[in-house]
C-alpha positions in Angstrom: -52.6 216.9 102.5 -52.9 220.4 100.7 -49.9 221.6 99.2 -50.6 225.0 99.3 -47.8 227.1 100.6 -49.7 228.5 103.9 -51.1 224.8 105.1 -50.3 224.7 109.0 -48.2 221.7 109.9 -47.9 222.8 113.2 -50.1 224.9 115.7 -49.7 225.6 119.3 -52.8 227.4 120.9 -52.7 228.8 124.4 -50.1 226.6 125.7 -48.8 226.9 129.5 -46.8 224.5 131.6 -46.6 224.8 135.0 -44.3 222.5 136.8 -45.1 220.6 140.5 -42.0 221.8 142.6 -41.7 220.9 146.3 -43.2 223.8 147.9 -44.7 225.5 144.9 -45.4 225.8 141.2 -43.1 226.8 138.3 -44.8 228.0 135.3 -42.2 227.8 132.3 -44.5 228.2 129.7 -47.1 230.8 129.3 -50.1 231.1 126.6 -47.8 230.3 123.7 -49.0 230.7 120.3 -47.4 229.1 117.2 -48.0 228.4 113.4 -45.0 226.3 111.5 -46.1 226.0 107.9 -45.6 224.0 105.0 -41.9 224.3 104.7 -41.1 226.6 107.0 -38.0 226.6 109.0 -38.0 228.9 112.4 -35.8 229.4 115.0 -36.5 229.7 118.9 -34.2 231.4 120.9 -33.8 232.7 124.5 -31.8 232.3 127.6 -30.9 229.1 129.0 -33.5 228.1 131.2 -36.1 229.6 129.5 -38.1 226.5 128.4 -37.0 226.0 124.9 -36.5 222.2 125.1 -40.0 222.2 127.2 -41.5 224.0 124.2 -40.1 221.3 121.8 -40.8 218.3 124.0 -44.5 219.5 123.7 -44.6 220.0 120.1 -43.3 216.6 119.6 -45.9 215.2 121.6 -43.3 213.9 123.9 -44.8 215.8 126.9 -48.5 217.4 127.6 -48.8 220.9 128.2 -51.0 221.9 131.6 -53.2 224.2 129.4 -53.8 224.5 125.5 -54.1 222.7 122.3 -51.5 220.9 119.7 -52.2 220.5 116.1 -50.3 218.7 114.0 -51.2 218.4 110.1 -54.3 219.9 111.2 -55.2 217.0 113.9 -56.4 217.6 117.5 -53.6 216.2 119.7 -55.3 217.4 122.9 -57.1 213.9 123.3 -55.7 210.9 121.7 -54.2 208.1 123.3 -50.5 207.4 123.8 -50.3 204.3 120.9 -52.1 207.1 118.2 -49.8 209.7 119.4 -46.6 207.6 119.3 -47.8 206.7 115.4 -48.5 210.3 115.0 -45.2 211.4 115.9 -43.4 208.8 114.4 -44.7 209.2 110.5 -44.5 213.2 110.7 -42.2 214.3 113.4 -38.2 213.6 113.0 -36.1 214.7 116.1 -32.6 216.4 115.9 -31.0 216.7 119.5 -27.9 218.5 120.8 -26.1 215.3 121.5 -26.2 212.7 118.5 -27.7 210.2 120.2 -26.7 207.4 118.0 -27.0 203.8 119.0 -23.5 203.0 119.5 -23.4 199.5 118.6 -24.7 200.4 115.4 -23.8 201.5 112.2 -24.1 205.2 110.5 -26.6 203.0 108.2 -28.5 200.8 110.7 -29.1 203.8 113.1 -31.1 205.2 109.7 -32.7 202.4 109.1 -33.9 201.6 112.4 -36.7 203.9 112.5 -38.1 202.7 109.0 -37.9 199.4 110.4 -40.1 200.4 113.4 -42.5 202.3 111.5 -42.8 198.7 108.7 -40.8 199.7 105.8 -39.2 196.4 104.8 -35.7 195.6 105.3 -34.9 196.3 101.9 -36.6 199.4 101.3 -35.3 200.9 104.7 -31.5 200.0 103.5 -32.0 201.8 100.4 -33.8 204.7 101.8 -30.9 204.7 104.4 -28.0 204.9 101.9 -29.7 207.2 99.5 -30.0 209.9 102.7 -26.4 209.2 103.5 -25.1 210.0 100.4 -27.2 213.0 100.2 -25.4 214.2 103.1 -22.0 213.5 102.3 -21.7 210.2 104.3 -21.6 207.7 101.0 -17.6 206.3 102.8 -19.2 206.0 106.4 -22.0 203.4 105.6 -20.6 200.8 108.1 -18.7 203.4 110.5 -19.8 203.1 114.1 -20.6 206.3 115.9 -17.3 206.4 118.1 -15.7 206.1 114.1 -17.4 209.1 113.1 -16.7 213.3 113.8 -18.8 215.2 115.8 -20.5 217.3 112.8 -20.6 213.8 110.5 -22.2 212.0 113.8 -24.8 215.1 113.4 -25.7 214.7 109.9 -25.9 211.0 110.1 -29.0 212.2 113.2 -29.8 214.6 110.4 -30.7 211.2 108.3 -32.2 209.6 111.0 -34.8 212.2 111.4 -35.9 212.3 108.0 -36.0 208.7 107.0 -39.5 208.4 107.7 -40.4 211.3 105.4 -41.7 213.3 108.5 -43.6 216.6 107.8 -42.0 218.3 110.9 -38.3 218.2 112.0 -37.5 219.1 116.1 -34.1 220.3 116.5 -32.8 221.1 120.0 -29.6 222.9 119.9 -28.3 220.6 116.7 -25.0 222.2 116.5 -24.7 223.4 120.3 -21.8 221.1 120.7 -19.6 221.7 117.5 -17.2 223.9 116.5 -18.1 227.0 114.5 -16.6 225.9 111.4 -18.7 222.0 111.8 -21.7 224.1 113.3 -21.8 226.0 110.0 -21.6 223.0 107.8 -23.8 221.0 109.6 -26.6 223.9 109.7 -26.1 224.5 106.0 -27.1 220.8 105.4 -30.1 220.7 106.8 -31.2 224.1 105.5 -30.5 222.4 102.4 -32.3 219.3 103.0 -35.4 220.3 104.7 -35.2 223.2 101.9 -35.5 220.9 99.2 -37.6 218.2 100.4 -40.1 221.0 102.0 -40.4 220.1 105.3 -41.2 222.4 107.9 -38.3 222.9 111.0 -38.6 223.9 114.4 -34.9 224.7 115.4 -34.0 226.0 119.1 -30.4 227.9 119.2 -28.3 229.5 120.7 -26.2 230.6 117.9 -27.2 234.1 116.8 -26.2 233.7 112.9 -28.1 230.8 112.4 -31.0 231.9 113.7 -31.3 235.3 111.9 -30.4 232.8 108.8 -33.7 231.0 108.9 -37.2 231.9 107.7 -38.5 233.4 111.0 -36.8 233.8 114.7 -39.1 233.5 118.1 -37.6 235.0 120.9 -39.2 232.9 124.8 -38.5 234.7 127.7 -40.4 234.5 130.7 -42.7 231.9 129.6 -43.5 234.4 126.5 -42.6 234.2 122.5 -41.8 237.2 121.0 -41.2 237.1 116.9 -37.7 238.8 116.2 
C-alpha cells in the first residue's frame, strides 16, 4: 500500500438504498459520495433516522447498497463473494458500536484476542498483541475482568482494542460514546483520537455529540438520503 498522505482507503460512489416496505419503497440513501483517506478521521452526523448506521453497515461490507460502488484500499467490492468479503473486512475494517458488545463470558483480554485468533495469529502472538493494546488504553489492571466487572467507558475502550487488533486500515464507529456520560464520552473519544492518530488509521465515526464531531478532521452532515460536508 502507498503511504502517501492522500491514498483513498475508503470510497463510496453513487450509493443509494432503497428499502422493500409493505406497500412501497423507502429510499434511505441517495447517490452518496465518500473519500476517507489515509488517516483520516470524519464524522457523520444527522437526525435520528436518517441512515447513518445504514451508511456504515455498507461501508463495512456488512450490507449491499441497491445502487453504487465500494472501494476499499482501492479494491472493487461491487462483485466479490461473501468468503472474500468477510476476509476483506476482517484484515482492514475494525468495528466500534454504540453498545460494547463484549462477549460476556469472556475476558477484557480474550474478547481482544478473539479476533486475531479468527483471522490465524497464533495464540501467543494474539495474547501479546491483546495486552500490549490494553495497556495502551489504560486497561493494564483489567486483563482478566469480565465485561459485567468493567465501567461503561472502560468496556468501550476494551471494544476500542478489539477493533484494532487486527491492525485494520479503516475503523467503523456507530455512536461509540452514545451511551456514556459526558465526562466518560470525553475520555473515551480522546482515546481513540489518540490511537487511530498515532497508528494512522483512517475513522469513520457517526455521532450525535456536536463537540466531538467539529473535533475531528472533517464532519458530513446526511439528511434526506444526502451528505453535506459541514
Amino acid at each position: 500500500m502507498s503511504d502517501d498522505i492522500d491514498f483513498e482507503i475508503l470510497s463510496l460512489k453513487n450509493i443509494s438504498h432503497i428499502y422493500d416496505q409493505e406497500n412501497h419503497k423507502l429510499k434511505v440513501l441517495s447517490n452518496i459520495n465518500i473519500v476517507i483517506k489515509k488517516g483520516e478521521m470524519v464524522s457523520l452526523i444527522g437526525p435520528s433516522g436518517s441512515g447513518k448506521s445504514t451508511l456504515l453497515n455498507i461501508a463495512g461490507l456488512l450490507e449491499k447498497p441497491s445502487i453504487g460502488s465500494i472501494y476499499l484500499i482501492g479494491k472493487n467490492c461491487k462483485n466479490i463473494n461473501e468468503e472474500a468479503k468477510a476476509n476483506l473486512r476482517g484484515s482492514n475494517i475494525g468495528f466500534v458500536f454504540q453498545s460494547h458488545r463484549l462477549f460476556p463470558e469472556f475476558s477484557a483480554l480474550e474478547n481482544v484476542m478473539l479476533p486475531q485468533l479468527i483471522m490465524g495469529t497464533s495464540k501467543k502472538q494474539a495474547e501479546s498483541n491483546s495486552k500490549e493494546l490494553l495497556a495502551m488504553l489504560g486497561l493494564e489492571k483489567r486483563f482478566s475482568h469480565r465485561p459485567a466487572k468493567l465501567s461503561g467507558g472502560e468496556s468501550q475502550r476494551v471494544a476500542i482494542a478489539r477493533a484494532i487488533a487486527n491492525s485494520p486500515n479503516l475503523i467503523l464507529a456507530d455512536e461509540p460514546t452514545g451511551n456514556l456520560d459526558p465526562l466518560s464520552a470525553q475520555n473515551v473519544f480522546d482515546i481513540l483520537y489518540k490511537v487511530v492518530k498515532s497508528l494512522n488509521i483512517s475513522c469513520l465515526i457517526a455521532t450525535h455529540n456536536l463537540v466531538l464531531a467539529k473535533s475531528m478532521d472533517r464532519c458530513l452532515f446526511l439528511e434526506n438520503g444526502a451528505i453535506k460536508e459541514q
